[in-house]
N, C-alpha and C positions, 0 to 999 in steps of 0.2 A: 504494500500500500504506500502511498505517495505521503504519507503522514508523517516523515523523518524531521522536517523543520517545523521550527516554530511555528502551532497555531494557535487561532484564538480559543476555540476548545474542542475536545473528539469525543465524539459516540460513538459507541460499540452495542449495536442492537443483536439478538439473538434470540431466533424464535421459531415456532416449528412452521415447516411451510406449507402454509394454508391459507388459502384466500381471505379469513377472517381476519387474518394482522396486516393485508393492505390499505386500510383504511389507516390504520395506526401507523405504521410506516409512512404513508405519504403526509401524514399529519406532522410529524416529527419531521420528514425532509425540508417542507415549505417552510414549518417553522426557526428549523436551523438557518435556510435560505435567508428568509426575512430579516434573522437576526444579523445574520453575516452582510448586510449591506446589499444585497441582490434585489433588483427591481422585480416587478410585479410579471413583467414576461419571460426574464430567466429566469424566475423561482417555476412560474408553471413548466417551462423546459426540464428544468432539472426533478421537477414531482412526476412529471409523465414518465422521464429516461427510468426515473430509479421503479417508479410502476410497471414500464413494461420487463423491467430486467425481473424484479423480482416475481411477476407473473412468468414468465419464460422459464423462471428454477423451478416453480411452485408444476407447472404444465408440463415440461420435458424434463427435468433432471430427477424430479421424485414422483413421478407415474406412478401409481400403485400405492404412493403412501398410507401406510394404514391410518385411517380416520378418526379412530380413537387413541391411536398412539400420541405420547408428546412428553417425548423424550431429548429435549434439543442438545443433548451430549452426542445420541447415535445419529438423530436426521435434522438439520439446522441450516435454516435460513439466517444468513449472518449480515448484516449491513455497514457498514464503518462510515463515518460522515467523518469528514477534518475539513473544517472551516480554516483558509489561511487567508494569509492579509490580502492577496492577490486574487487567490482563486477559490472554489472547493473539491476537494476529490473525495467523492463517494466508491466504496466497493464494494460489489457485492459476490460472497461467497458459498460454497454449500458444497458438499459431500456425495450430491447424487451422481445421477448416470454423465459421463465425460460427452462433451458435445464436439465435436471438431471445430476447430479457427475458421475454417469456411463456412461451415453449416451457420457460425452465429453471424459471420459476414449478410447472410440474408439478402435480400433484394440488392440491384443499384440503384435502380431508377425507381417513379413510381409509374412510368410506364410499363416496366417491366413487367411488375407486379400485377395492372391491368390486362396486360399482354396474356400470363399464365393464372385465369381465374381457377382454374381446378387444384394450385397448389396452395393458397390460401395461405401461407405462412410468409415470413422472413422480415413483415411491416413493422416487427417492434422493433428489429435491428435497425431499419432503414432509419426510423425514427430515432433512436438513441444516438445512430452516427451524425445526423442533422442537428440535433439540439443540443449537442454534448461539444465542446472544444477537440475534447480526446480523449478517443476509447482504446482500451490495451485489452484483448482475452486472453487468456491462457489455461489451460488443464495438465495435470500431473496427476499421478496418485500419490503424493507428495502433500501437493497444495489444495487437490480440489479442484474446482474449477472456479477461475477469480475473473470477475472483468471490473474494473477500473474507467469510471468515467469522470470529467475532469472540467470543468466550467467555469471559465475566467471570467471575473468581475469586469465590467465594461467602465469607463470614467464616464460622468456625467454628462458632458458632450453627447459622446455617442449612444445613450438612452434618450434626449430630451430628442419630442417631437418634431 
């Protein structure tokens, strides 16, 4: 995680993953957002990326989760927020099934996307890579599977109408 230098302050969320805690999550991101200085259109940027990434774990990585389990040591939705003076970088991690580099690449275009209606997938990535500064993925059995998304504070200039 990008969290090495000095921030103003870090969350470490960790929960089991189920669509019940995205509300909670996306509440928690806008509110770090807000606090850190981020206007009203990169906060929702950054509530959507971190929404679609952790529905993407919640959907493909723990398929099968068992529904009354909640055990967040063995299946864990993990989130990291590090608000820094410049930027923020959000990660989000989890333990399930390994996705490939490409597969979370997703669409390029959103003609693409139009172009193959019967595949239906890849719009969250498209989405994250567009709103996000900078996305890093990677999977190990090591680490998991981590993606890193990273959204530079804009100066005031460049948010005024």
């Amino acid at each position: 995680m990008e969290c090495t230098e000095r921030q103003i302050a870090a969350l470490d969320l960790v929960c089991s993953p189920r669509t019940e805690v995205l509300n909670l999550i996306r509440n928690v991101v806008t509110t770090v957002s807000r606090e850190a200085g981020f206007g009203p259109d990169d906060t929702s940027q950054i509530e959507i990326s971190v929404d679609e990434a952790c529905t993407n774990v919640i959907r493909h990585a723990y398929t099968g989760y068992p529904k009354g389990a909640d055990d967040p040591g063995q299946v864990a939705l993990r989130v990291q927020i590090c608000p820094m003076a410049d930027r923020m970088a959000i990660t989000v991690i989890d333990q399930g099934r390994r996705t490939s580099c490409e597969a979370f690449r997703g669409i390029a275009s959103l003609e693409e996307y139009i172009a193959q209606p019967q595949a239906h997938h890849g719009l969250g990535s498209y989405i994250i890579s567009r709103f996000m500064d900078k996305v890093e993925y990677h999977s190990s059995p090591e680490t998991g599977t981590v993606l890193v998304m990273v959204k530079y504070r804009r100066s005031t200039e460049e948010t005024a109408p």
